[in-house]
C-alpha positions as CSV (number, residue, x, y, z in Angstrom):
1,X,103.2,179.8,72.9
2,X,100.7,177.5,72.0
3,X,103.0,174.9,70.7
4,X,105.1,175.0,73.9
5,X,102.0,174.6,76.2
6,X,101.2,171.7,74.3
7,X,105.2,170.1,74.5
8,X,104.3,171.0,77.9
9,X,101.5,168.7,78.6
10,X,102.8,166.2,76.4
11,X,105.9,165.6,78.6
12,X,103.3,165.9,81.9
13,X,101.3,162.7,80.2
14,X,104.9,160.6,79.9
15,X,105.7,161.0,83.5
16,X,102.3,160.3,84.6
17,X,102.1,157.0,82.3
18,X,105.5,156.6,83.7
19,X,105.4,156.6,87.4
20,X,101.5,155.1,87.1
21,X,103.6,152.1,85.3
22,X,106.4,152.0,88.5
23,X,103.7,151.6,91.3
24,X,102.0,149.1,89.7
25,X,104.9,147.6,89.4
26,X,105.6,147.7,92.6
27,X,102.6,146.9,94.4
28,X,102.3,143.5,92.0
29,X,106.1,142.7,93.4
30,X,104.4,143.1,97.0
31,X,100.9,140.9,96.3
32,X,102.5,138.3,94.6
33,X,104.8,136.6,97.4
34,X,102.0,137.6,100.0
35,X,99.6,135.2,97.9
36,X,102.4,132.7,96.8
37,X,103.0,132.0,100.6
38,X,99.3,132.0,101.4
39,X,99.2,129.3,99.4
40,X,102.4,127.8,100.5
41,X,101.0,127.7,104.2
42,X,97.6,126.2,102.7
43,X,99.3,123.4,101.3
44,X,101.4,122.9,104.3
45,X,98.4,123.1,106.9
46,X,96.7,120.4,105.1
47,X,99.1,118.0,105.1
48,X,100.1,118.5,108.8
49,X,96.3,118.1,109.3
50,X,96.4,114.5,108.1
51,X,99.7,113.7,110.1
52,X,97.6,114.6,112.8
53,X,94.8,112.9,112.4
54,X,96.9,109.4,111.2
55,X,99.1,110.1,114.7
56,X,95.4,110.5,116.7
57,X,94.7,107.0,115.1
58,X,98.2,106.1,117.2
59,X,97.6,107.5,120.2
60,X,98.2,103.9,122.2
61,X,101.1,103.3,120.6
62,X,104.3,102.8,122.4
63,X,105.9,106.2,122.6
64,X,109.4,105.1,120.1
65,X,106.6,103.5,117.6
66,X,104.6,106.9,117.5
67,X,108.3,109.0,116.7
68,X,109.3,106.9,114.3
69,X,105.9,107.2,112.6
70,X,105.7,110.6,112.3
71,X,109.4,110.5,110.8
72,X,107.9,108.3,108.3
73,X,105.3,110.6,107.6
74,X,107.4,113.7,107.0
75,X,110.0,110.9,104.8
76,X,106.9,109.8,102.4
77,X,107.5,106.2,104.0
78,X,105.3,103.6,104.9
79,X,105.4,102.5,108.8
80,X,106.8,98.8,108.5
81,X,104.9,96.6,110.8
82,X,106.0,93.0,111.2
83,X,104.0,90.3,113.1
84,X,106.1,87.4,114.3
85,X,105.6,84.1,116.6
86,X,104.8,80.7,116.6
87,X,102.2,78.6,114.5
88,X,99.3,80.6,117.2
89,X,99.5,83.4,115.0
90,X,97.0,81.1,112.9
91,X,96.5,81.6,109.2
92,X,94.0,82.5,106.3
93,X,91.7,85.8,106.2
94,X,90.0,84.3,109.7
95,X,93.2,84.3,111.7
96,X,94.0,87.9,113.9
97,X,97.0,88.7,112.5
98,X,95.2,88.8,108.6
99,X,92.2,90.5,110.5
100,X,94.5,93.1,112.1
101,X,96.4,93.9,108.6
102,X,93.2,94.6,107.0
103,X,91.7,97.2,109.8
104,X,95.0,98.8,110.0
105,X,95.3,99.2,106.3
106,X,91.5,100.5,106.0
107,X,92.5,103.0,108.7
108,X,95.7,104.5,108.1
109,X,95.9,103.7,103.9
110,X,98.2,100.6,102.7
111,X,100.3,104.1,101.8
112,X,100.8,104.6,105.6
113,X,101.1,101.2,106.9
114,X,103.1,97.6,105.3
115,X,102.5,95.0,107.2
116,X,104.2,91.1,107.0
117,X,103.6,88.4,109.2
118,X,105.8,86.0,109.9
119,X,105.2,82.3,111.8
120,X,107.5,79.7,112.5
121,X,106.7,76.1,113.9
122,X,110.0,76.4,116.5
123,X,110.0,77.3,120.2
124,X,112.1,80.1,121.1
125,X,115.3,77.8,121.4
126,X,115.1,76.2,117.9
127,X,114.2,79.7,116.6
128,X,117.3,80.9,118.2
129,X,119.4,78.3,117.4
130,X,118.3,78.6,113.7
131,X,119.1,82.2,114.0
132,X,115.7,83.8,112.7
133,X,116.0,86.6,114.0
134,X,118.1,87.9,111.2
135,X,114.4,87.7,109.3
136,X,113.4,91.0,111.8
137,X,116.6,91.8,111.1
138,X,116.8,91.9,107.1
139,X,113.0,93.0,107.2
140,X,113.9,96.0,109.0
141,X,110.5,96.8,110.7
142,X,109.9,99.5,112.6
143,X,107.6,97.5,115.0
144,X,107.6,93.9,116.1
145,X,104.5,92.4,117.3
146,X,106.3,89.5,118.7
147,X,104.3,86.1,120.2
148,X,107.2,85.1,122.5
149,X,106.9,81.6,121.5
150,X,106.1,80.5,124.9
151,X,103.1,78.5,124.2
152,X,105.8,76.0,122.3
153,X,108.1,76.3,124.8
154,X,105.7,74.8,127.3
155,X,106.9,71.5,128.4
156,X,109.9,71.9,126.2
157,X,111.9,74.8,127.1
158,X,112.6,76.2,130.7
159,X,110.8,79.2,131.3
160,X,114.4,80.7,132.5
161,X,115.8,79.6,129.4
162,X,112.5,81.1,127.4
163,X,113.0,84.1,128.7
164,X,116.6,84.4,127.5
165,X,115.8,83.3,124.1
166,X,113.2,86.4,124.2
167,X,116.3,88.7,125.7
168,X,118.7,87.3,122.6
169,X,116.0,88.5,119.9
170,X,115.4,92.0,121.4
171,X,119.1,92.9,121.7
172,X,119.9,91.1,118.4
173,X,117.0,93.1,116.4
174,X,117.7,96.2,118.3
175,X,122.0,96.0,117.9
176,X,121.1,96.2,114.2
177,X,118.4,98.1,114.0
178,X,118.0,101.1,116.7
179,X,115.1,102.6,115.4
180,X,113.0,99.0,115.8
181,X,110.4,99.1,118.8
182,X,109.1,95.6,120.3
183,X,105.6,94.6,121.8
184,X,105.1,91.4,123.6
185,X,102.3,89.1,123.4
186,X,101.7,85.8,125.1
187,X,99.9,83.2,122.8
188,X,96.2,82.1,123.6
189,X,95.1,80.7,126.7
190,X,94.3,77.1,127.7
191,X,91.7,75.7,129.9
192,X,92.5,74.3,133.2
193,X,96.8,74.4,132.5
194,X,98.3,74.7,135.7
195,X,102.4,75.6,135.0
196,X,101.4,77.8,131.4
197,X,99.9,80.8,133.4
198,X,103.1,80.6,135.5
199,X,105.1,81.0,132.5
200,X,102.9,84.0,131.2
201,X,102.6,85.4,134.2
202,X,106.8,85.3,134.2
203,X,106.6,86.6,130.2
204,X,104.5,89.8,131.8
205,X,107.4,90.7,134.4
206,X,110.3,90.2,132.1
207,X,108.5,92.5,129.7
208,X,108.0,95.5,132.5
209,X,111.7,94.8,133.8
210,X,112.9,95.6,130.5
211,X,110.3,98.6,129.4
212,X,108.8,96.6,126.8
213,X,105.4,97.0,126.2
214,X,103.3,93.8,127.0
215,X,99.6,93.6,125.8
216,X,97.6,91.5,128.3
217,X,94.9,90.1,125.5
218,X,94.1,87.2,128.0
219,X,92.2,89.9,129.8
220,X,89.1,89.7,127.1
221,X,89.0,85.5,127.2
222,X,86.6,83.5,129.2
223,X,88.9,83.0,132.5
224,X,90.9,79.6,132.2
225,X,89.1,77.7,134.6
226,X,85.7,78.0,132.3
227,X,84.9,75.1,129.8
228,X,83.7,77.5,127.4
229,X,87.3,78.8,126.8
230,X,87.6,75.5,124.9
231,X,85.0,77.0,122.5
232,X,87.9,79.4,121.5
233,X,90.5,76.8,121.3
234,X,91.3,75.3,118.1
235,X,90.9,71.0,118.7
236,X,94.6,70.1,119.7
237,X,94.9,73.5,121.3
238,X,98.0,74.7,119.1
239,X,95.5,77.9,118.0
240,X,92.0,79.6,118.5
241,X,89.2,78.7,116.7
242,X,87.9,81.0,114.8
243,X,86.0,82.9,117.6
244,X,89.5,83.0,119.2
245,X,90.8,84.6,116.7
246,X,87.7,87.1,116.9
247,X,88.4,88.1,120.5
248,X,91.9,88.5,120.1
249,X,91.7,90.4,116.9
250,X,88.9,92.5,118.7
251,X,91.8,93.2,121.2
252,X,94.4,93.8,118.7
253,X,92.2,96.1,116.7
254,X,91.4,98.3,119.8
255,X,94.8,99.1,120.8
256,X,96.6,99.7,117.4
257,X,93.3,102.3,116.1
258,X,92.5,104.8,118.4
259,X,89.2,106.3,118.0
């Protein structure tokens, strides 16, 4: 009797050790994934947290450039910015396009944002002619800052046929590459020109009949008719000086980092 009682509570201790064993088992299989896709959605929140905050920087961005940023985001790519125009553009650490390339990279991370700058000594019809263009067009930038040339044009080139050079570039870039968004800027002001405010003033309302965003930087110079302008103005007026540059890159700044 006493050796059965004993067989007895010897098989009891098996099937507890054994069923013990299967709903540890099972509640481990149950934790596990819970806490794996804890962390899963940890990892993910984070890095949807700096998209946001890199898109916030954005915010004035044309709506296109501001799409195909966050694509590049979610691809591990950087944004490809390319700055193009005539000899205004400057050069050197001093000149607006340098000084815009360096706040943009400080704010969004050289990882984020590639920058090139591009400046030609042409007005829009020997640019055209020469076919540079195909430069945007092998670069493959995702936005073109482009200084319509019409500074050089002034004197040389007919403001219609200016304006069609500008149309040529746009629809050359953009045949080739869809995904490339334009912004147009006028080059610097001069003091006391009579027929080059025409022509800017013409720039402006070919870039709102075609839906391309124009930034009006003239707005934040000393008005044209005002001799200190001249203080901005490099000495044969071809570029600013380098408080020129300051105010435009003041203006650039403003509009590309949102804060």
């Amino acid at each position: 009797m006493k050796a059965f009682l004993t067989t007895i509570l010897a098989i009891g201790c098996v099937v507890i050790l054994i069923v013990g064993n299967l709903h540890w088992k099972e509640k481990t299989t149950v934790i596990m994934p819970e806490a794996a896709q804890m962390q899963t959605e940890a990892k993910g929140s984070s890095i949807d947290s700096a998209s946001e905050e890199v898109l916030q920087l954005a915010a004035n961005w044309p709506v296109e450039s501001k799409k195909v940023l966050e694509k590049r985001l979610a691809e591990g790519k950087p944004f490809k910015i390319q700055i193009v125009g005539s000899g205004a553009l400057g050069e050197g650490p001093a000149s607006w396009p340098e000084i815009l390339k360096t706040q943009l990279q400080q704010e969004f991370g050289e990882s984020v944002i590639e920058i090139s700058i591009n400046s030609y000594d042409l007005n829009s019809l020997s640019y055209t002619s020469d076919n540079k263009q195909q430069d945007i067009i092998d670069a493959q930038p995702d936005l073109v800052i482009l200084e319509s040339f019409i500074l050089k044009d002034n004197g040389a080139v007919a403001i219609e046929d200016s304006l069609a050079n500008t149309k040529n570039v746009l629809e050359d870039v953009e045949s080739a590459n869809p995904e490339t968004t334009f912004i147009i800027q006028p080059a610097h002001p001069l003091y006391n020109s009579q027929y080059y405010p025409i022509q800017v003033q013409n720039l402006k309302e070919f870039a709102e009949e075609n839906n391309v965003t124009y930034l009006d930087h003239w707005t934040t110079w000393p008005d044209q008719d005002n001799q200190e302008l001249t203080e901005y103005l490099s000495a044969d007026n071809s570029q600013p000086s380098e408080k020129g540059h300051e105010i435009w890159a003041d203006y650039m700044v403003e509009y590309f980092i949102s804060k």
